[in-house]
N, C-alpha and C positions, 0 to 999 in steps of 0.2 A: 330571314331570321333576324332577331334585335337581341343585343348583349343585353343580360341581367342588367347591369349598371346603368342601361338607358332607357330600358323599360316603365313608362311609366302606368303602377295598377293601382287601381280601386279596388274595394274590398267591401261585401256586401252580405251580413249573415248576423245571427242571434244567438243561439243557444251554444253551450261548448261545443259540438261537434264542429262548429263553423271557427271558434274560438281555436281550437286545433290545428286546423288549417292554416288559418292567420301564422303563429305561433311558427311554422313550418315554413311558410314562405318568409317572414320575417330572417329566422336563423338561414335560411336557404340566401341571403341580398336579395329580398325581392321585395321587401318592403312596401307596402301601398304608400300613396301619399296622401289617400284621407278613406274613411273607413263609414259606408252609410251601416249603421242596424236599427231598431225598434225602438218605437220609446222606452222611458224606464218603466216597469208595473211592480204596482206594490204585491207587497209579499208578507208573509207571515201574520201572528196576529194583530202587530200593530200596524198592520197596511203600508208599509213605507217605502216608498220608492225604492224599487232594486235597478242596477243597472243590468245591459244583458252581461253576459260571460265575453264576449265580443268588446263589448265597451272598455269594459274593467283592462281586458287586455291592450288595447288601444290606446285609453291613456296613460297607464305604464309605459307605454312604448314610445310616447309624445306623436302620436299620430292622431291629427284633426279628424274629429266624429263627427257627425251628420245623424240626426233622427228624427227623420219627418216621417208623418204619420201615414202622409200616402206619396206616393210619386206622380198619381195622375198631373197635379201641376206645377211638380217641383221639378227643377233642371238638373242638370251632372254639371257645375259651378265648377270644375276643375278640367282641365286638359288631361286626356288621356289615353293612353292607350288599346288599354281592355278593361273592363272589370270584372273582376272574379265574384261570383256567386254562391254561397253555401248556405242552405238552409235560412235564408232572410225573412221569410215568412209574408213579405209585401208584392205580390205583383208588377210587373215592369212593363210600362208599354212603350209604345213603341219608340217615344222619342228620347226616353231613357237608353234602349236597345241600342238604338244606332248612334248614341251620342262617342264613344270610342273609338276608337280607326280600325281593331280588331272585334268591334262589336264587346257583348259580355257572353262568358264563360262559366257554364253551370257546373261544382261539383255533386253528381246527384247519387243518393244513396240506395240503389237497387242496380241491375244490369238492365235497364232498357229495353224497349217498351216495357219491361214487368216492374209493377207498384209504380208509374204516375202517381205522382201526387203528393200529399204532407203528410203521410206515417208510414214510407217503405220498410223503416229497419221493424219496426212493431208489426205491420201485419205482414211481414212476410214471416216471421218467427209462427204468429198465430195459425197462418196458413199451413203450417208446418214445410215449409223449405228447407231443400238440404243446402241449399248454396245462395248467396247473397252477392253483390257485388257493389263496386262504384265505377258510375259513369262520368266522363268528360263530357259534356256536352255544348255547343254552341247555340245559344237560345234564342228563341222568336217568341211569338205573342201566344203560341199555346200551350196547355201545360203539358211540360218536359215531353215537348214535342220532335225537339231541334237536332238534325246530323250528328253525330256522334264522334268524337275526336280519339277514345278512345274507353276498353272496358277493364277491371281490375278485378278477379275475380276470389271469392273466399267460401271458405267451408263453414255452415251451421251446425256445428256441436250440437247434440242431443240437452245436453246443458246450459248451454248459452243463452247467456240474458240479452234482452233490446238494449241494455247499455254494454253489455261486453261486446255486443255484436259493431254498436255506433261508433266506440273507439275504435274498434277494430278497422270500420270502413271509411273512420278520419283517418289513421294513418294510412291505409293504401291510397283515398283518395289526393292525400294530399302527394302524394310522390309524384302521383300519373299527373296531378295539373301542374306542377313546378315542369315534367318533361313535356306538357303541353305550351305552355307557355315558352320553355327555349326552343319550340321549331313553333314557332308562331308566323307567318306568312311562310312557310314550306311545307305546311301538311295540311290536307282538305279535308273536315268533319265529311261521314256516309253518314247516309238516311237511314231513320230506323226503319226496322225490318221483324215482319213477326204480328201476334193481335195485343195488343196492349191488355194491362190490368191495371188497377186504379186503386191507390192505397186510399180510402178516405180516411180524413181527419177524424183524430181518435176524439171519444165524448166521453161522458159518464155512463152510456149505456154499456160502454167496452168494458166497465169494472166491475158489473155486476155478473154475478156469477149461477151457470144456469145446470141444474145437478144431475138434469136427464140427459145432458150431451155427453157423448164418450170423454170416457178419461184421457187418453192422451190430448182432445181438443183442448182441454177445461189446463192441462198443465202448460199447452201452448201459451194460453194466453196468460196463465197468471206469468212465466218466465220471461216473455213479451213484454209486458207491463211493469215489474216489479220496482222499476228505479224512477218510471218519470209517473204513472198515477196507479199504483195496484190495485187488484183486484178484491172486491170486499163484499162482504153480506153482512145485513143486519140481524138482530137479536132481540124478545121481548124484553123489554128494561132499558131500553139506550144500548144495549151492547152491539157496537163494531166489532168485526173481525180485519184484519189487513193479510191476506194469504201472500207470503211473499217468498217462500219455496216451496217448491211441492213435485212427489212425483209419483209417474201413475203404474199401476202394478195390475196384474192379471186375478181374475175373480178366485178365492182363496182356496187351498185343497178341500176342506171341511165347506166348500158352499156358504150360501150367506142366507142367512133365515126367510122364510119365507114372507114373516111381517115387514121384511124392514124393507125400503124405500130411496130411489136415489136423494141422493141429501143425507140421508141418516148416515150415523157414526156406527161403522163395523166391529172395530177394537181400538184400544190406547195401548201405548208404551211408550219408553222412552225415546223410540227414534220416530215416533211422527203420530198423529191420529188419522185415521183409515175413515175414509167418507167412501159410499157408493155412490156409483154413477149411473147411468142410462145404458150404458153399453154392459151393467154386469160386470163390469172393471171396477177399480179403485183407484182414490187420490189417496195420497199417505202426503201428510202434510208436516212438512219437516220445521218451518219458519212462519212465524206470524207475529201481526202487534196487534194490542186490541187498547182500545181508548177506556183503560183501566190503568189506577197506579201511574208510573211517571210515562207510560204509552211509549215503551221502549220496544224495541223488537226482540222477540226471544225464539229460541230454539223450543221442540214438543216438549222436552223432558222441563226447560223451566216454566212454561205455560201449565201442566199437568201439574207439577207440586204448588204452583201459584192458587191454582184456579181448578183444581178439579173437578168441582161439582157440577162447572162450565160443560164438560167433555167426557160427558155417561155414552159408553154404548147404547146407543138405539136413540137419542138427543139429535135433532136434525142439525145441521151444522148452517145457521142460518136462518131466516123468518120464511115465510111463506112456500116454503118446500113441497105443503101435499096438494097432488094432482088428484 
């Protein structure tokens, strides 16, 4: 085992869940001594260099950053210990791997083997999972392949968004790597165990939205989505939709007409607009933004006094709806 105070780590990750972690071991004395993440990419409409969430924190903290674009032939330029791994988004080979004395330390966000890969918290929501977790892992050159040091497990609310869920599984993850890290040469990652599944990298395809599939799928995925690219359909006229709550309800006592069509709008009020689905279920869509007006996000009731003429019963929610 090595005391906190002589430890020396690396720290290697992008987005705020990794930026959490950071943040954690910092207040925890664990401080890295330099910090590799991602270039900077521009962002918004004026295109302009954003740092990641990782950075930003980093040099607040006067800890030296590193961001190269790939590792294949860049070195670990520092002595070290371990380096800790969260969500960095760049591949590591091998001579990155074994540049540390305790090697690098993945914190990964699923329970192992299940969702490999770069969007567990998102499609494991989609999938509809009741329980999510974080893995400690010790890594090698395949992906989130490596012995496991330890797993943290949490519950999926019916409710839960892919970003309540992500905060949720930086702070478990980050407790189990600090107690990973203090019995470091006294505890031996196990092999995983079990058939893997494999979260792919989410696309644009993931936001489009398909009105024959069952309603609870279709709520999966918009609460999955809603924080990092939600789910949308377009409109004749340029009109966007942005679904960004919504939730699914059983086929209505009164039945639902016989003309109408997954896609189409069953009823309005003020707590959501009623879409049919393929399964003879319903979305009742409670939150949305539409690229109108200052394209803010609004609840049904202010969408429906805004824009009513938008959201007639029997008006498909959406372009290309009839099969």
């Amino acid at each position: 085992m090595t005391a906190r105070s002589s430890l020396r780590v690396g720290f290697a990750g992008t987005p705020q869940f990794a930026a959490s972690i950071l943040e954690y071991l910092i207040n925890q004395d664990l401080a890295p001594v330099v910090v590799y993440t991602q270039p900077d990419r521009p962002s918004g409409r004026g295109r302009k260099l954003l740092p990641s969430p990782v950075k930003q924190l980093a040099e607040a903290r006067n800890i030296p950053v590193r961001q190269p674009k790939s590792l294949k032939s860049a070195t670990v330029d520092v002595a070290l210990d371990v380096l800790v791994v969260a969500a960095y988004g760049l591949l590591l080979p091998e001579h990155v791997l074994k540049a540390p004395r305790f090697g690098c330390i993945n914190v990964h966000a699923s329970l192992l083997p299940r969702w490999r890969g770069a969007a567990p918290v998102e499609r494991a929501i989609m999938a509809g999972d009741l329980r999510s977790g974080v893995t400690i892992m010790q890594m090698d050159e395949g992906l989130d392949t490596g012995p496991i040091y330890s797993t943290s497990e949490v519950t999926i609310s019916p409710s839960m968004t892919g970003g309540e869920l992500e905060a949720l599984l930086a702070e478990a993850g980050a407790r189990a790597l600090v107690a990973c890290l203090d019995s470091l040469g006294a505890s031996t990652p196990e092999p995983q165990t079990g058939a893997p599944t494999y979260a792919n990298k989410l696309s644009a395809v993931d936001t489009k939205i398909d009105w024959t599939r069952p309603a609870l799928e279709l709520v999966n995925q918009i609460r999955a989505l809603t924080e990092r690219m939600p789910v949308s359909c377009d409109r004749e006229g340029g009109l966007r939709l942005r679904i960004l709550r919504a939730e699914a309800g059983p086929l209505p006592d009164d039945g639902i007409p016989a003309e109408l069509v997954p896609g189409q709008i069953t009823r309005t009020d003020k707590t959501g607009i009623v879409v049919l689905c393929g399964d003879g279920n319903t979305v009742k869509i409670v939150e949305l933004q539409l690229n109108r007006g200052k394209g803010k996000r609004m609840n049904a009731a202010a969408v429906l006094n805004g824009y009513p003429e938008l959201f007639q019963p029997g008006q498909f929610f959406g372009d290309g709806q009839r099969r």
